[in-house]
PyMOL Python script that loads the backbone (N, CA, C, O; Angstrom):
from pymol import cmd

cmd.read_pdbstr("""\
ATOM      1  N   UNK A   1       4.873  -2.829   5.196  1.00  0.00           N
ATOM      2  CA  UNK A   1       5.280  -2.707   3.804  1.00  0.00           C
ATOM      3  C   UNK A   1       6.080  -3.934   3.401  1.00  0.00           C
ATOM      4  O   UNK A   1       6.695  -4.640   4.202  1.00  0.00           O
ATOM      5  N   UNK A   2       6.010  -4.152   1.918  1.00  0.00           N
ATOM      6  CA  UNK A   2       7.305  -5.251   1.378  1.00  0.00           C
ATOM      7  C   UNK A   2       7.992  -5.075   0.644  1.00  0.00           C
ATOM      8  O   UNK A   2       7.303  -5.023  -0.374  1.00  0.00           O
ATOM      9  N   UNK A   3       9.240  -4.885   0.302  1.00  0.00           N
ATOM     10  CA  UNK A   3       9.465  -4.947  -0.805  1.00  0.00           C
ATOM     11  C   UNK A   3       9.959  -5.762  -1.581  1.00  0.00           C
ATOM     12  O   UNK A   3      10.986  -6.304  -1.175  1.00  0.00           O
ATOM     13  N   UNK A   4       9.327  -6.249  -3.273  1.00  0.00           N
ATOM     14  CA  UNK A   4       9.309  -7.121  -3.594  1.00  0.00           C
ATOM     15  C   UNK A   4      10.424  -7.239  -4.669  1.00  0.00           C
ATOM     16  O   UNK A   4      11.200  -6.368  -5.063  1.00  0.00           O
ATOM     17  N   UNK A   5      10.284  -8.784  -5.115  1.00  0.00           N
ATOM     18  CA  UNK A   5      11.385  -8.807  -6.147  1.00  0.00           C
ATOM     19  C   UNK A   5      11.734  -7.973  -6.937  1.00  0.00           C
ATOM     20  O   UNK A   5      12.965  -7.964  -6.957  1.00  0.00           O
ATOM     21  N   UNK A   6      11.354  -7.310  -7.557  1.00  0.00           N
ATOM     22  CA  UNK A   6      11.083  -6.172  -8.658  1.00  0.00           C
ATOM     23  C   UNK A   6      12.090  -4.975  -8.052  1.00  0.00           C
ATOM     24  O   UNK A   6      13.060  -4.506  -8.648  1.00  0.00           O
ATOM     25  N   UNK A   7      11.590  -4.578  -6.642  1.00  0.00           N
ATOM     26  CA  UNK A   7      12.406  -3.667  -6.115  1.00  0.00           C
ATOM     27  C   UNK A   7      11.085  -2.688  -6.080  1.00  0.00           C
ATOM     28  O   UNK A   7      11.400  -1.561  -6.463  1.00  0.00           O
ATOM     29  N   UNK A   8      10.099  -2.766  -5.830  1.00  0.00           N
ATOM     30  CA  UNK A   8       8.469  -1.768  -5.605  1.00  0.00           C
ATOM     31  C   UNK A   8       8.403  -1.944  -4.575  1.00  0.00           C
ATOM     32  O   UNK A   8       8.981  -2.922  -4.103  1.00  0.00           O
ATOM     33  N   UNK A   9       7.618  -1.015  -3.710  1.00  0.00           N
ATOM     34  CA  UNK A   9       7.653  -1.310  -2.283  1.00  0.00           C
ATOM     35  C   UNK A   9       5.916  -1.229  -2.189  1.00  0.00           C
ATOM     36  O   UNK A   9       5.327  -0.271  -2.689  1.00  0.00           O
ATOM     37  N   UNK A  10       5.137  -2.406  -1.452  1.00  0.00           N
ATOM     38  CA  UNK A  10       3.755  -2.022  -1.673  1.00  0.00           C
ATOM     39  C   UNK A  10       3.506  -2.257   0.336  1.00  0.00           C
ATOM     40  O   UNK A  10       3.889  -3.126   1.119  1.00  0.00           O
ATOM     41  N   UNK A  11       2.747  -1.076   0.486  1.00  0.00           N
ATOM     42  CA  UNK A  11       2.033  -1.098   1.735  1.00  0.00           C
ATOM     43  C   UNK A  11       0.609  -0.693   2.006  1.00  0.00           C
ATOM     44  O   UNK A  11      -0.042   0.182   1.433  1.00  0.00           O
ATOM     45  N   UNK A  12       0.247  -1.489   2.983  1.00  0.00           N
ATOM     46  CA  UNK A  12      -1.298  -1.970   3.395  1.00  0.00           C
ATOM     47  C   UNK A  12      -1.051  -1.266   5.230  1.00  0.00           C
ATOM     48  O   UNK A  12      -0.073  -1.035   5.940  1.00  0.00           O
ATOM     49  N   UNK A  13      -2.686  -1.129   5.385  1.00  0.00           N
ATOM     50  CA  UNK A  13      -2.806  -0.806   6.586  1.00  0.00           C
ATOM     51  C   UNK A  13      -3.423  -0.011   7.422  1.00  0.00           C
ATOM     52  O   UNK A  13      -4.602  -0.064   7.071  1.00  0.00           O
ATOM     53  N   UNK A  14      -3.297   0.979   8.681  1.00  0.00           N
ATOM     54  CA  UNK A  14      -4.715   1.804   8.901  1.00  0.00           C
ATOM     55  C   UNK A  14      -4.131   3.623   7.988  1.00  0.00           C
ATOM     56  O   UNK A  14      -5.017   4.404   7.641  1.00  0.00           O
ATOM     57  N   UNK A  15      -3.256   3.829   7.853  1.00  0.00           N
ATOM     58  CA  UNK A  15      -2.497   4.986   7.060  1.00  0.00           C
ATOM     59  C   UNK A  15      -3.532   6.109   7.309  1.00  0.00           C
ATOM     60  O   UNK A  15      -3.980   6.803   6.397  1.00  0.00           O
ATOM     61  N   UNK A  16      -4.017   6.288   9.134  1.00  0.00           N
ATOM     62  CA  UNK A  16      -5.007   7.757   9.514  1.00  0.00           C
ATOM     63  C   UNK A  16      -3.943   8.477   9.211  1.00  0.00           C
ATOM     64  O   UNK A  16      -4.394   9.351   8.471  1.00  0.00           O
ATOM     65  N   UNK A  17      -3.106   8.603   9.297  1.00  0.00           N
ATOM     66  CA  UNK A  17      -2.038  10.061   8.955  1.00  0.00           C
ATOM     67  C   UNK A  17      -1.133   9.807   7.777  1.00  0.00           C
ATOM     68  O   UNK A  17       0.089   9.952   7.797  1.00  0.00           O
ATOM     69  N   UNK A  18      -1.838   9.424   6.774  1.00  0.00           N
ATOM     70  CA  UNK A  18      -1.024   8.746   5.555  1.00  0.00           C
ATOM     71  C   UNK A  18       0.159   8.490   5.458  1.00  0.00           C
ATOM     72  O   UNK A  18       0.783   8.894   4.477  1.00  0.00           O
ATOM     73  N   UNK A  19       1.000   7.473   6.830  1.00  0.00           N
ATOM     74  CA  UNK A  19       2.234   7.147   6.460  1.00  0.00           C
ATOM     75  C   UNK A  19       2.394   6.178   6.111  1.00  0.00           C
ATOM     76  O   UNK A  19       3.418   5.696   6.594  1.00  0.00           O
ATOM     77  N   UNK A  20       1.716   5.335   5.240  1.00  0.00           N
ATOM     78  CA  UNK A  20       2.042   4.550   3.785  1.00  0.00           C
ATOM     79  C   UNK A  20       2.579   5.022   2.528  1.00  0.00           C
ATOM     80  O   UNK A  20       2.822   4.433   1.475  1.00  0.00           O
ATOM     81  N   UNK A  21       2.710   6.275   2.906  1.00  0.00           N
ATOM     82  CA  UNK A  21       3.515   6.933   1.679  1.00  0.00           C
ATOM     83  C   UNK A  21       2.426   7.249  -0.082  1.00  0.00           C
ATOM     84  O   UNK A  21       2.990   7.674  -1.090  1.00  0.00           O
ATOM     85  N   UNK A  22       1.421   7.035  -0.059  1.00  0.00           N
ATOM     86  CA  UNK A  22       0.468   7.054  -0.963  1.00  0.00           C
ATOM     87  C   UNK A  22      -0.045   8.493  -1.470  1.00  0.00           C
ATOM     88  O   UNK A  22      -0.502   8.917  -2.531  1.00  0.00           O
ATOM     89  N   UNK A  23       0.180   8.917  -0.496  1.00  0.00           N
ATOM     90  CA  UNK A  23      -0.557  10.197  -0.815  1.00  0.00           C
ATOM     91  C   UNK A  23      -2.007  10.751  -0.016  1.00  0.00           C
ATOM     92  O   UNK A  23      -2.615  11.821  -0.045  1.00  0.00           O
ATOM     93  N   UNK A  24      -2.153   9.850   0.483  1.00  0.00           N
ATOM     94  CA  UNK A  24      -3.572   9.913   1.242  1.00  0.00           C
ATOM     95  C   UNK A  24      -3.911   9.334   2.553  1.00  0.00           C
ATOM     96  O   UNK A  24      -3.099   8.482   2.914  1.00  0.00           O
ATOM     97  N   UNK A  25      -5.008   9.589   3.470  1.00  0.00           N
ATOM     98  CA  UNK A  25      -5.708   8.685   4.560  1.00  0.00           C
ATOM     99  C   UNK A  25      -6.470   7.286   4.555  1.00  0.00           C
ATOM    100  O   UNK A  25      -6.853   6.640   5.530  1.00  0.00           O
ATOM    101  N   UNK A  26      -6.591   6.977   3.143  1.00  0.00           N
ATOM    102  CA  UNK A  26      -7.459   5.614   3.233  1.00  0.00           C
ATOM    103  C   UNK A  26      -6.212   4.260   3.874  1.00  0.00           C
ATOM    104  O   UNK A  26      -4.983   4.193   3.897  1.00  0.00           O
ATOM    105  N   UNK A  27      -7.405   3.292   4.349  1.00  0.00           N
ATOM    106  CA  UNK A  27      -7.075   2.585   4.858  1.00  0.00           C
ATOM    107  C   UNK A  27      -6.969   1.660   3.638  1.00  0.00           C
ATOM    108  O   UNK A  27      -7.726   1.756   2.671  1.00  0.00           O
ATOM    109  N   UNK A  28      -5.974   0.751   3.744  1.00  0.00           N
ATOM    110  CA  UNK A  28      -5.988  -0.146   2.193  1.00  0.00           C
ATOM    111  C   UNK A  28      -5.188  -1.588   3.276  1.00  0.00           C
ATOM    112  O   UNK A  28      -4.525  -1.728   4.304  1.00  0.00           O
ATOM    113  N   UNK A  29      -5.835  -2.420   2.154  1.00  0.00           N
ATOM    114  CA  UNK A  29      -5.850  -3.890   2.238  1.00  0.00           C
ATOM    115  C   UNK A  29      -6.724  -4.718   3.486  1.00  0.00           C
ATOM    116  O   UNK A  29      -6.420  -5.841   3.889  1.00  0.00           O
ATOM    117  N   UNK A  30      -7.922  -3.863   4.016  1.00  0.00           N
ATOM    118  CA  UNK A  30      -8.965  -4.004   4.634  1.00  0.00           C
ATOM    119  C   UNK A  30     -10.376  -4.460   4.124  1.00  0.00           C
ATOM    120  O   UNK A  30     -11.358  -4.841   4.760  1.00  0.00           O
ATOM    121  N   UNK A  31     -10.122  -4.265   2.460  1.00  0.00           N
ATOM    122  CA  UNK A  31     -11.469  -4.832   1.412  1.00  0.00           C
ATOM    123  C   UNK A  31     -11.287  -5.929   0.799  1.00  0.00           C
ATOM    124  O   UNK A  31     -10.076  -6.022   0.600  1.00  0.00           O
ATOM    125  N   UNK A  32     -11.745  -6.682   0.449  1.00  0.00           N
ATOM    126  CA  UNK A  32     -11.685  -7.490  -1.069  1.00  0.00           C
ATOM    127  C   UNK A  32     -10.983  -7.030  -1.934  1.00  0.00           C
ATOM    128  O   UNK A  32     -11.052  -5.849  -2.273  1.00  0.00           O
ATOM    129  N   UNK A  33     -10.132  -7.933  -2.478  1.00  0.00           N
ATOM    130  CA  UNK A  33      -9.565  -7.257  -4.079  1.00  0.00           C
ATOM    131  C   UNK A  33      -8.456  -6.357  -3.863  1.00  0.00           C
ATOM    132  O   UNK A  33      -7.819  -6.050  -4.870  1.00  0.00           O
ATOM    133  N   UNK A  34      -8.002  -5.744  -2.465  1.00  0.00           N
ATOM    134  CA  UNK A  34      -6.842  -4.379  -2.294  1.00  0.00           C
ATOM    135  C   UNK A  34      -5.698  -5.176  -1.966  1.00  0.00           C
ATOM    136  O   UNK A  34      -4.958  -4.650  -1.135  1.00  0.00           O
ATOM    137  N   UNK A  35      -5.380  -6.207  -2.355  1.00  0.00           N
ATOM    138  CA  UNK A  35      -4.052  -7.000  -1.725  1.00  0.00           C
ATOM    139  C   UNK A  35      -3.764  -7.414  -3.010  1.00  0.00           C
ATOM    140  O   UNK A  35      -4.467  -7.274  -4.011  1.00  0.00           O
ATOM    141  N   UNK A  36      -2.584  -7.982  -2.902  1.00  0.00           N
ATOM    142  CA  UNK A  36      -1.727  -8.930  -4.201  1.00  0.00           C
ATOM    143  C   UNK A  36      -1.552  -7.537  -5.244  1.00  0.00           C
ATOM    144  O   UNK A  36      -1.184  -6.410  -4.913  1.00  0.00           O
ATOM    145  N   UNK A  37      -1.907  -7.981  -6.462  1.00  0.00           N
ATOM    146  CA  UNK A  37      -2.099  -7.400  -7.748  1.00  0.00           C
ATOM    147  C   UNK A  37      -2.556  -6.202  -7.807  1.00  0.00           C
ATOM    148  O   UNK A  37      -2.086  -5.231  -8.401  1.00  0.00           O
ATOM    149  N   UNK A  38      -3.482  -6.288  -7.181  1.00  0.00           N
ATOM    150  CA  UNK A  38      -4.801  -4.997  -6.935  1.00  0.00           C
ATOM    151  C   UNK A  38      -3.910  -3.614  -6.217  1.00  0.00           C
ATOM    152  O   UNK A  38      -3.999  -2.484  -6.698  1.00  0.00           O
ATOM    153  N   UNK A  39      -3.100  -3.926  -5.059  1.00  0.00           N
ATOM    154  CA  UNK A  39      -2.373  -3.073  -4.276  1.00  0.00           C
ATOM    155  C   UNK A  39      -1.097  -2.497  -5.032  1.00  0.00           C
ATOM    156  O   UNK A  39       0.004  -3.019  -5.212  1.00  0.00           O
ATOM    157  N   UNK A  40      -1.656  -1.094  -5.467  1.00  0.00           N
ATOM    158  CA  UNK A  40      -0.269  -0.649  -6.036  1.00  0.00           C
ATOM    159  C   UNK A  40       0.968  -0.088  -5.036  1.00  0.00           C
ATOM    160  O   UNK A  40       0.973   0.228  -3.847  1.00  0.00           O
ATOM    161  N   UNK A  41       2.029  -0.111  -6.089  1.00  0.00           N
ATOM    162  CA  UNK A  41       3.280   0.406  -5.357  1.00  0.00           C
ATOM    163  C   UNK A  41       2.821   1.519  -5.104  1.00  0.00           C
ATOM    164  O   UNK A  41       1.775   2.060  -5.461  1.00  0.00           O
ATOM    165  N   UNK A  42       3.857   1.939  -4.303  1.00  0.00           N
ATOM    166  CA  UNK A  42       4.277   3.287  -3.676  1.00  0.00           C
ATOM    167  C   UNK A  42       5.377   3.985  -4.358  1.00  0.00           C
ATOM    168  O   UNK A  42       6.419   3.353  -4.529  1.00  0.00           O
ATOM    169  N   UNK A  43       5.292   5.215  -4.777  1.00  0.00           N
ATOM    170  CA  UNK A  43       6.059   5.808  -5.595  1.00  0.00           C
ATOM    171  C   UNK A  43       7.213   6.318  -4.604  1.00  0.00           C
ATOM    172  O   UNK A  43       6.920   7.281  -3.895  1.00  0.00           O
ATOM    173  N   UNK A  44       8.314   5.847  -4.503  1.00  0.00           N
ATOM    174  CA  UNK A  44       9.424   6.161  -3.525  1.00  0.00           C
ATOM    175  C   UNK A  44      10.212   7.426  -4.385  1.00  0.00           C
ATOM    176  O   UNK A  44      11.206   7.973  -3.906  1.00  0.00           O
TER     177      UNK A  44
END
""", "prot")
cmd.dss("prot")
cmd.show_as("cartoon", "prot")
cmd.util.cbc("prot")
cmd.orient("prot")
């Protein structure tokens, strides 16, 4: 995870037991396009 200037915290990764905090099992920042901008925060 990072958290960025803003104070958002955005995390990427394999999240099989969704502890990226998202809400879900997908794996994110493994495609095209799911990093930077594209990758939303995490609702803390």
């Amino acid at each position: 995870c990072a958290l960025l200037d803003n104070s958002s915290v955005k995390c990427w990764g394999y999240n099989s037991n969704g502890q990226l905090g998202y809400g879900h099992t997908n794996q994110l920042g493994d495609g095209s396009g799911e990093m930077g901008d594209n990758l939303t925060a995490v609702d803390l």
